[in-house]
C-alpha positions in Angstrom: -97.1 60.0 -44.0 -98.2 58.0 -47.2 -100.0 61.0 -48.9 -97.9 63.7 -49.8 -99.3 67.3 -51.8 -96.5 68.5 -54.6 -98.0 71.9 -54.4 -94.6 73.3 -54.1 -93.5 71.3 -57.0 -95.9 72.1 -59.1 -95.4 76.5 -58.6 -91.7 75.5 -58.8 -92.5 74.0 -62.1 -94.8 76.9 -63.6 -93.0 79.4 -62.1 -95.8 80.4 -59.9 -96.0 82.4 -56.8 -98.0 81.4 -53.2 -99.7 84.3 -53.6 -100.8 84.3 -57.3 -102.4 81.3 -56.4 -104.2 82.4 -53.0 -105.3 85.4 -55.3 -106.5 82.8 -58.0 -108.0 80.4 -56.2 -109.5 82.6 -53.3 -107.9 80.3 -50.3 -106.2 82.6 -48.2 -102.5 83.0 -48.2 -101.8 81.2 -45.3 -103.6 78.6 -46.1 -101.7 78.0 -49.5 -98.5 78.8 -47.7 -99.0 75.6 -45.5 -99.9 73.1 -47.8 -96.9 74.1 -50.1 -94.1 74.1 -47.0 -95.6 71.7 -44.3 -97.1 67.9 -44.4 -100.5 67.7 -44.3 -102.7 65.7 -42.4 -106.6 66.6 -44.0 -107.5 68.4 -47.0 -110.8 69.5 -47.6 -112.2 68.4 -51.0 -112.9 72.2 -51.9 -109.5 72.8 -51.4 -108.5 70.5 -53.8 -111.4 71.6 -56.0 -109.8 75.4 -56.3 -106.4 74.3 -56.9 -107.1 71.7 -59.9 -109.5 74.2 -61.7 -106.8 77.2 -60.9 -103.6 74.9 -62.2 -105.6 72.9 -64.6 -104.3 69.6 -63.4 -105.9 66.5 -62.0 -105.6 65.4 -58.2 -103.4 62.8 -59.0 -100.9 65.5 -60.8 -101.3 67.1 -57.3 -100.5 64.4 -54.4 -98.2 61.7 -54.5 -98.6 58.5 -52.4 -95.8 56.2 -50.8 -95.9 53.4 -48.7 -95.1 53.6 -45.0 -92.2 51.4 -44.2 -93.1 50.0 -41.5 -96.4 49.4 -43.0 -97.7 45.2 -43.5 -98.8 44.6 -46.9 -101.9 43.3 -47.0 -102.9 40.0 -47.5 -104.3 38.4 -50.8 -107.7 37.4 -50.3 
């Protein structure tokens, strides 16, 4: 996958806990608990809403993209 979320980086890095943020941001445990330990696939903008304002940090502080390997760059118009 190309997208990547560093929510576990990012509690790492301010010493944070799943569940201070579940409690602070109002998702529910779960629900922070799987987009810290398990690739994503969708995200809903709200989601990403209630992190940033909870960890004062922009989106891009939160995901990371990388190319897919296997992926053809694309062409120069």
């Amino acid at each position: 996958m190309a997208i990547q979320i560093r929510l576990r980086h990012v509690l790492d890095d301010r010493a944070l806990s799943m569940y201070a943020v579940a409690k602070g941001t109002g998702l529910t445990y779960p629900t922070v608990y799987n987009l810290a330990t398990k690739p994503i696939t969708r995200i809903d903008i709200e989601t990403i809403d209630k992190l940033c304002a909870f960890l004062q940090i922009q989106p891009g502080e939160l995901f990371v993209w990388t190319p897919d390997e296997d992926a053809a760059p694309l062409a120069a118009e």
